[in-house]
C-alpha positions as CSV (number, residue, x, y, z in Angstrom):
1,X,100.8,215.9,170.4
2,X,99.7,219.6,169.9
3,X,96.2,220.6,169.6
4,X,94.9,223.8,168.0
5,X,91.2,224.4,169.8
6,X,88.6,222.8,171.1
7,X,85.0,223.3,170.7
8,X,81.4,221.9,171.2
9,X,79.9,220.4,168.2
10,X,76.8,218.3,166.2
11,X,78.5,218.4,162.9
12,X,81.0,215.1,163.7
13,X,78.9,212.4,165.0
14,X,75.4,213.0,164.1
15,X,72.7,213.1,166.6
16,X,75.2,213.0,169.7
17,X,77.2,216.6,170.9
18,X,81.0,216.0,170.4
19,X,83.9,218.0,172.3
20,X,85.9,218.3,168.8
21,X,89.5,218.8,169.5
22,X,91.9,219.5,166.8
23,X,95.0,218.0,166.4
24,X,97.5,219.5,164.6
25,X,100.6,217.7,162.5
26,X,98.4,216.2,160.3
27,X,100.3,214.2,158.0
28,X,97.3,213.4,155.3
29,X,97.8,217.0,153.5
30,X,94.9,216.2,151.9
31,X,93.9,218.6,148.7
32,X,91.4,221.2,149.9
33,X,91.4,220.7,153.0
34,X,89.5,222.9,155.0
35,X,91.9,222.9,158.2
36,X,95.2,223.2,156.0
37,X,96.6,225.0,159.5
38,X,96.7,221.5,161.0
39,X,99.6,220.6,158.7
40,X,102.2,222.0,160.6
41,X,103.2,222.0,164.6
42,X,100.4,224.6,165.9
43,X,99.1,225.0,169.3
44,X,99.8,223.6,173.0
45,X,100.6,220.0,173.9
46,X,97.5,217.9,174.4
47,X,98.8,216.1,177.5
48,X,99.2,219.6,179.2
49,X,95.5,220.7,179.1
50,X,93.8,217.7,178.4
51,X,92.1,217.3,181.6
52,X,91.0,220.9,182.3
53,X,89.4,220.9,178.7
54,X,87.6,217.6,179.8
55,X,86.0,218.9,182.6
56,X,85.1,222.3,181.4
57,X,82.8,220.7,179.1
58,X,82.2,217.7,180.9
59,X,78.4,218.6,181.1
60,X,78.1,219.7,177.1
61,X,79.0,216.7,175.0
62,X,78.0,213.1,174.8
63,X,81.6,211.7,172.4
64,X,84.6,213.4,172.8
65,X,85.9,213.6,169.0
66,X,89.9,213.5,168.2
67,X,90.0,215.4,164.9
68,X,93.8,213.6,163.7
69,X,96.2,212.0,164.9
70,X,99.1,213.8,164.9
71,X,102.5,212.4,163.2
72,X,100.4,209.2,163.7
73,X,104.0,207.2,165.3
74,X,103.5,205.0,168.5
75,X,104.0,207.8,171.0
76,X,100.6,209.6,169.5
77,X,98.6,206.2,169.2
78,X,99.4,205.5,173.0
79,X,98.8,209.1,174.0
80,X,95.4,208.9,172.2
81,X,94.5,205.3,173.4
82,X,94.9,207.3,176.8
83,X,92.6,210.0,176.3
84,X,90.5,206.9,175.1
85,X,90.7,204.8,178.3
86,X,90.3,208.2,180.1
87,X,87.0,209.5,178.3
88,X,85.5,205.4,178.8
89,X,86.6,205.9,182.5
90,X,83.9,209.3,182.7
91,X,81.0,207.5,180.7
92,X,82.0,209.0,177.5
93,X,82.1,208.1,174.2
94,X,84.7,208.5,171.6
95,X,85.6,209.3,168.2
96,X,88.6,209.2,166.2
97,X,89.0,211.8,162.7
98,X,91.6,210.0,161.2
99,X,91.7,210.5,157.5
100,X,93.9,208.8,156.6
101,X,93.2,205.2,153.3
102,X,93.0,202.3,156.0
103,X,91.5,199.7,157.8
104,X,90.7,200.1,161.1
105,X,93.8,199.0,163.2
106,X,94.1,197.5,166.0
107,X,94.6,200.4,168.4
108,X,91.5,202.1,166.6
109,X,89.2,199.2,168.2
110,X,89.2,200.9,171.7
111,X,87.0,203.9,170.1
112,X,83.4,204.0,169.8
113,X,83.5,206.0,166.6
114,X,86.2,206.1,163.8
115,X,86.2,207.8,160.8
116,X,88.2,206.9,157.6
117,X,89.3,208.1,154.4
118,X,91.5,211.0,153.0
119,X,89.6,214.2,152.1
120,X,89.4,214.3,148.4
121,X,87.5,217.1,146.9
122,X,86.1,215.5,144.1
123,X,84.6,212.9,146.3
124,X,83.0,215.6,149.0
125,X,82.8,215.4,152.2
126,X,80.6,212.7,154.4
127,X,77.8,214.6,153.7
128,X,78.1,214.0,150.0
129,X,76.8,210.5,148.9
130,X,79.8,210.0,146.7
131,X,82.4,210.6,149.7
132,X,85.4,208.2,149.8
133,X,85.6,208.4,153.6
134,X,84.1,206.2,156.1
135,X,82.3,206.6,159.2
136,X,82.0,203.4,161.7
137,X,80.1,202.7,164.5
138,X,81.4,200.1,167.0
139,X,78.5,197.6,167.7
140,X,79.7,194.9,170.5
141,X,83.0,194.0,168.5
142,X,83.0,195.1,165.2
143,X,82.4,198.0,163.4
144,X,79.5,198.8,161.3
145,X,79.5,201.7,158.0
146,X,77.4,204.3,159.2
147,X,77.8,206.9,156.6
148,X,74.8,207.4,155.4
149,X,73.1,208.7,159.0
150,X,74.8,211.9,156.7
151,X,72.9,211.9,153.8
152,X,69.4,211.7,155.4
């Protein structure tokens, strides 16, 4: 998996400091999407720098947030369920962007926070009250809609 940057951010999960990393070959190609850069094979490998990026902003972020999953195929689930198992090992939370029209799959249920749901434009974003995507919160084994921590 390549990423593209990484970057400290409030925006993601709301009321907790996420280390957003963005992964790029995206396969949603969602209409108006506002990282359209993400489409294609852009950055450094994940695996490579993963670690150093960790700890450099070990100290600045309660959830380390994946934004994507890549070409979303078995190699990039069990890469991501690593950095999952690794960011659990370090007291950290984490988030999954996927984006894609699902259910939470089995290999989601390691994260703390996933996120559902193509990007459609008419529908807005999370923040919008007529959004299409989904934000869950995992709650002792199951996952519960938290969307609307957005729209307050």
């Amino acid at each position: 998996m390549y990423y593209a940057m990484a970057g400290i951010s409030e925006l993601e999960i709301p009321k907790e400091k996420s280390l957003v990393i963005y992964i790029s070959e995206c396969q949603n190609r969602c209409l108006g999407c506002h990282t359209p850069f993400l489409h294609y094979k852009y950055g450094d490998r994940l695996i490579d720098n993963f670690e150093d990026i960790f700890y450099l902003y070990y100290d600045y972020f309660d959830v380390l947030c994946l934004l994507g999953e890549g070409k979303c195929g078995i190699e990039e689930k069990n890469e991501i369920n690593y950095y999952c198992e690794f960011a659990h090992k370090h007291f950290k939370k984490i988030a999954l962007y996927s984006g894609r029209d699902c259910e939470i799959e089995d290999w989601m249920k390691n994260f703390d926070y996933v996120k559902l749901g193509a990007y459609k434009e008419n529908f807005g974003p999370l923040t919008s009250k007529n959004t299409n995507q989904v934000l869950y919160k995992k709650s002792k084994d199951r996952f519960i809609n938290i969307t609307s921590i957005f729209w307050n």
